[in-house]
C-alpha positions as CSV (number, residue, x, y, z in Angstrom):
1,X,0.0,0.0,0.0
2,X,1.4,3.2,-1.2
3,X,1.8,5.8,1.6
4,X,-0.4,8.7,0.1
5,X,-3.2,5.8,-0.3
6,X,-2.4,4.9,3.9
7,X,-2.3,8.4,4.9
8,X,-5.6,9.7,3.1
9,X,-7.3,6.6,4.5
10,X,-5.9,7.4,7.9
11,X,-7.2,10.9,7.6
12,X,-10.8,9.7,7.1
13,X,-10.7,7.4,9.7
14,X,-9.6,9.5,12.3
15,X,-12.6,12.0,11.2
16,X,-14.8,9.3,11.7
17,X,-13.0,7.7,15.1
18,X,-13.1,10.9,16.9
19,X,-16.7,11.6,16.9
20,X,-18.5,10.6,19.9
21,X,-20.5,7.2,20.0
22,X,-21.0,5.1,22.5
23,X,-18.0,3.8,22.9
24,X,-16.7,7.2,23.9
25,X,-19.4,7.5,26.1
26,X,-18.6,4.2,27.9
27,X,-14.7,5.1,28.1
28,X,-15.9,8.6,29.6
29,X,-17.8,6.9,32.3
30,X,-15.1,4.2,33.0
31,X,-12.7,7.0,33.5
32,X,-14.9,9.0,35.7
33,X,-16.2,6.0,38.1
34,X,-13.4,3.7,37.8
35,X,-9.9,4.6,36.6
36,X,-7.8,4.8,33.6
37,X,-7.0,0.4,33.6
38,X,-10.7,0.1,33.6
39,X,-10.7,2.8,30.5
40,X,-7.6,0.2,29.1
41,X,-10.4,-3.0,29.1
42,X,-13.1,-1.4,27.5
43,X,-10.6,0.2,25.0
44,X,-9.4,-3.3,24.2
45,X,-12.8,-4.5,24.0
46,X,-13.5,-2.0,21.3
47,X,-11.0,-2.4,19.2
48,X,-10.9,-6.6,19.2
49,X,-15.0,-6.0,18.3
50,X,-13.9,-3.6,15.3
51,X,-10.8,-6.8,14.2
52,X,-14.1,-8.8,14.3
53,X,-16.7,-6.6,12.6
54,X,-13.3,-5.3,10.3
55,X,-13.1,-9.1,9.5
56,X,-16.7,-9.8,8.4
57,X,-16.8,-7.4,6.3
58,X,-13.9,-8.6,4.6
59,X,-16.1,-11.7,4.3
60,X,-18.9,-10.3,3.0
61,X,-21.3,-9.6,5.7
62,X,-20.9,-5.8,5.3
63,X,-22.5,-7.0,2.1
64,X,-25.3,-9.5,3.2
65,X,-26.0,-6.8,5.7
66,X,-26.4,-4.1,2.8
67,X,-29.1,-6.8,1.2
68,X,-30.6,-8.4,3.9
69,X,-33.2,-6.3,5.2
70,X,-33.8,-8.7,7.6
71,X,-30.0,-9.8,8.9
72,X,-29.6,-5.7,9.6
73,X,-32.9,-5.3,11.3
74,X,-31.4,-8.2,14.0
75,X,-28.3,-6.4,14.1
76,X,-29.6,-2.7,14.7
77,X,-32.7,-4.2,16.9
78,X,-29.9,-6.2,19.2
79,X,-27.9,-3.1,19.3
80,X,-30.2,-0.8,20.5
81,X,-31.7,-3.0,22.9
82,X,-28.6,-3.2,24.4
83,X,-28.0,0.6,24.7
84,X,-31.4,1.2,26.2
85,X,-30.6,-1.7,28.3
86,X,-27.2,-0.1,30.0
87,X,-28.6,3.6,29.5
88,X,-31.9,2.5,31.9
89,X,-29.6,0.3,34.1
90,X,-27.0,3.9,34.5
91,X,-29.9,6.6,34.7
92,X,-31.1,4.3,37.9
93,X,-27.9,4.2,39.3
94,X,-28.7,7.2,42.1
95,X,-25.7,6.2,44.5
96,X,-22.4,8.6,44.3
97,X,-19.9,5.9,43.1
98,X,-17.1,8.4,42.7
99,X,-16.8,9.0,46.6
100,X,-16.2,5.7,47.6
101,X,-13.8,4.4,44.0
102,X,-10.6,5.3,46.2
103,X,-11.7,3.1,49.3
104,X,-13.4,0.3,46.7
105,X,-10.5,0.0,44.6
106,X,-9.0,-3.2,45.2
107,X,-12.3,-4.6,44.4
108,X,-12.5,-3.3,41.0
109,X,-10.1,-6.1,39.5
110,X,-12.7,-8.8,39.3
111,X,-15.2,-6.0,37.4
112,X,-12.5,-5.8,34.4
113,X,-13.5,-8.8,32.6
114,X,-16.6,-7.5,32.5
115,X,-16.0,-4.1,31.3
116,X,-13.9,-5.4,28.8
117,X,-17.6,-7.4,27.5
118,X,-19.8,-4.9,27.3
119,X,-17.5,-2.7,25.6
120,X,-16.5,-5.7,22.8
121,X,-20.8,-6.0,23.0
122,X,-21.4,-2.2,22.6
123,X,-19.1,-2.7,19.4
124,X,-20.1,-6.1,18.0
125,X,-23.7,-5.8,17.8
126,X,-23.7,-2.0,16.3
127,X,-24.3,-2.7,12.6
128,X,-23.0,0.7,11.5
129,X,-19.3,-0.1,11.8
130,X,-19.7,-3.1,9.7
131,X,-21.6,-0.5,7.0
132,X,-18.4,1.5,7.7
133,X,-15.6,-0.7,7.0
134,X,-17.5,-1.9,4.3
135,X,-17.9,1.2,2.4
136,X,-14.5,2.6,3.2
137,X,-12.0,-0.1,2.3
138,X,-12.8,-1.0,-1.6
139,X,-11.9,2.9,-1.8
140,X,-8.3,2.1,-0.4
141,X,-7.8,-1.5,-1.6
142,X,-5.7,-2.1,-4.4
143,X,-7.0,-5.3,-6.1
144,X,-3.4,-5.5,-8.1
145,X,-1.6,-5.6,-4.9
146,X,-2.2,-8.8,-2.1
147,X,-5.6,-8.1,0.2
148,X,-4.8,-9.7,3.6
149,X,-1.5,-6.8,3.7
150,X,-3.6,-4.4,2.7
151,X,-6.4,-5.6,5.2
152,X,-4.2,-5.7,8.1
153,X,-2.7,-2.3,7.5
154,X,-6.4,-1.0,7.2
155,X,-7.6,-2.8,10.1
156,X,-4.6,-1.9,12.3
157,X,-4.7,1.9,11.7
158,X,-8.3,2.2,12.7
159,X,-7.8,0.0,15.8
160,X,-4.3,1.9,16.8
161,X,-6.8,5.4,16.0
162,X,-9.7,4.1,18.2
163,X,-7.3,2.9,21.3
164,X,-5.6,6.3,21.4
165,X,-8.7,8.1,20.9
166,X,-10.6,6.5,23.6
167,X,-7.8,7.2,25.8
168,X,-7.4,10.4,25.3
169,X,-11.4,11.4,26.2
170,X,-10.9,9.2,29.2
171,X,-7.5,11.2,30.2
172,X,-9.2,14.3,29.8
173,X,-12.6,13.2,31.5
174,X,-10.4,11.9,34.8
175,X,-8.9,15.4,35.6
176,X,-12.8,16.3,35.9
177,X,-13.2,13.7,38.7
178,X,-12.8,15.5,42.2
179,X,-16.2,18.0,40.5
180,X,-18.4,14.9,40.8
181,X,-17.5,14.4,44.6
182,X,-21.0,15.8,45.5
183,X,-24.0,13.5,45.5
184,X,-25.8,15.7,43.5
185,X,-23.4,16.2,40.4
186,X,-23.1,12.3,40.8
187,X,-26.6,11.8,40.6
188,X,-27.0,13.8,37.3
189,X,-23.9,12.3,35.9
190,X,-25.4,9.4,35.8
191,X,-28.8,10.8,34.6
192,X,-27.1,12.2,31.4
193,X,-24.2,9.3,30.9
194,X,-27.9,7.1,30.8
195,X,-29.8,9.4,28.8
196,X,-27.5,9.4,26.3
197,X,-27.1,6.4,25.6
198,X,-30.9,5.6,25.6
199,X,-30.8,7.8,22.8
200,X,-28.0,6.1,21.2
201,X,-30.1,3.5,21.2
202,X,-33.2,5.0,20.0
203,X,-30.6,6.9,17.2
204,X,-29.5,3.1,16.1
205,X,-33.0,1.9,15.3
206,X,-33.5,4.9,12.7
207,X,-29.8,3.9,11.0
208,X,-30.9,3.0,7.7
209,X,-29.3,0.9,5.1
210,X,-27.5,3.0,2.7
């Protein structure tokens, strides 16, 4: 792949990485109630679901997806039944977590597994990355040159773009942490973390096929 071809495609990628989605939101919450190795886990978890979702579109499923009225419908109903589910389960959440993540912390360890799963679940199940990958890489594959380089290259740079990004909100977020110490900022953090992603959901049921 030539390096004007990488660079352009790295240019639109990172256009489309840094806008907030849920995964941002979900690394922005980590950060806030956990701690930056909690941010780590569900940063990993997103990027091994976009290898995965990177990889069936490579297979064609981007495609089935794009012709399957029926195979996107499951995909977009699962994924936004799954955001409402975790934006209800945070909007009831009325306890001030951040006071007492300093005193809990050893504790936290056996929670990473599971924050690494609903962040690869947040990613697998959204059908719009698949849409993604599959419209973007024909534009930056060269059908002379071998595909699985090219595909790993591809793949790679939006993962390494996706990690750093996620990081990053989540640095920035944790230096906001000590203004949630009061009850009532906690309480409508987690209102508007929940919120939010009810509407991602709600937003993911009017994605149309393209």
């Amino acid at each position: 792949m030539e390096f004007h071809t990488w660079l352009l495609y790295a240019m639109v990628a990172l256009i489309a990485i840094i806008s907030p989605g849920p995964a941002v939101l979900l690394a922005i919450n980590n950060s806030i109630i956990y701690d930056l190795k909690a941010v780590v886990f569900s940063s990993l978890g997103n990027i091994v679901g976009l290898f995965v979702l990177s990889s069936a579109a490579m297979l064609g499923l981007g495609v089935m997806l794009k012709t399957s009225a029926m195979l996107f419908l499951t995909f977009k109903i699962l994924g936004a039944c799954y955001l409402i589910y975790i934006g209800i389960k945070q909007f009831r959440t009325f306890g001030n977590v951040f006071k007492h993540v300093d005193l809990e912390h050893h504790k936290l360890r056996a929670h990473y597994g599971k924050i690494f799963q609903k962040a690869f679940l947040i990613c697998i199940i959204n059908p719009k990355p698949i849409i993604f990958f599959t419209a973007l890489f024909p534009q930056f594959l060269n059908p002379e040159a071998p595909l699985l380089e090219q595909f790993v290259i591809l793949t790679l740079t939006f993962m390494a773009f996706s990690f750093g990004t996620l990081m990053s909100y989540a640095y920035f977020t944790k230096r906001l942490k000590l203004w949630f110490s009061t009850s009532k900022r906690a309480l409508w953090f987690n209102r508007t973390v929940g919120a939010i992603f009810i509407a991602l959901g709600f937003g993911l049921l009017g994605l149309e096929r393209k």
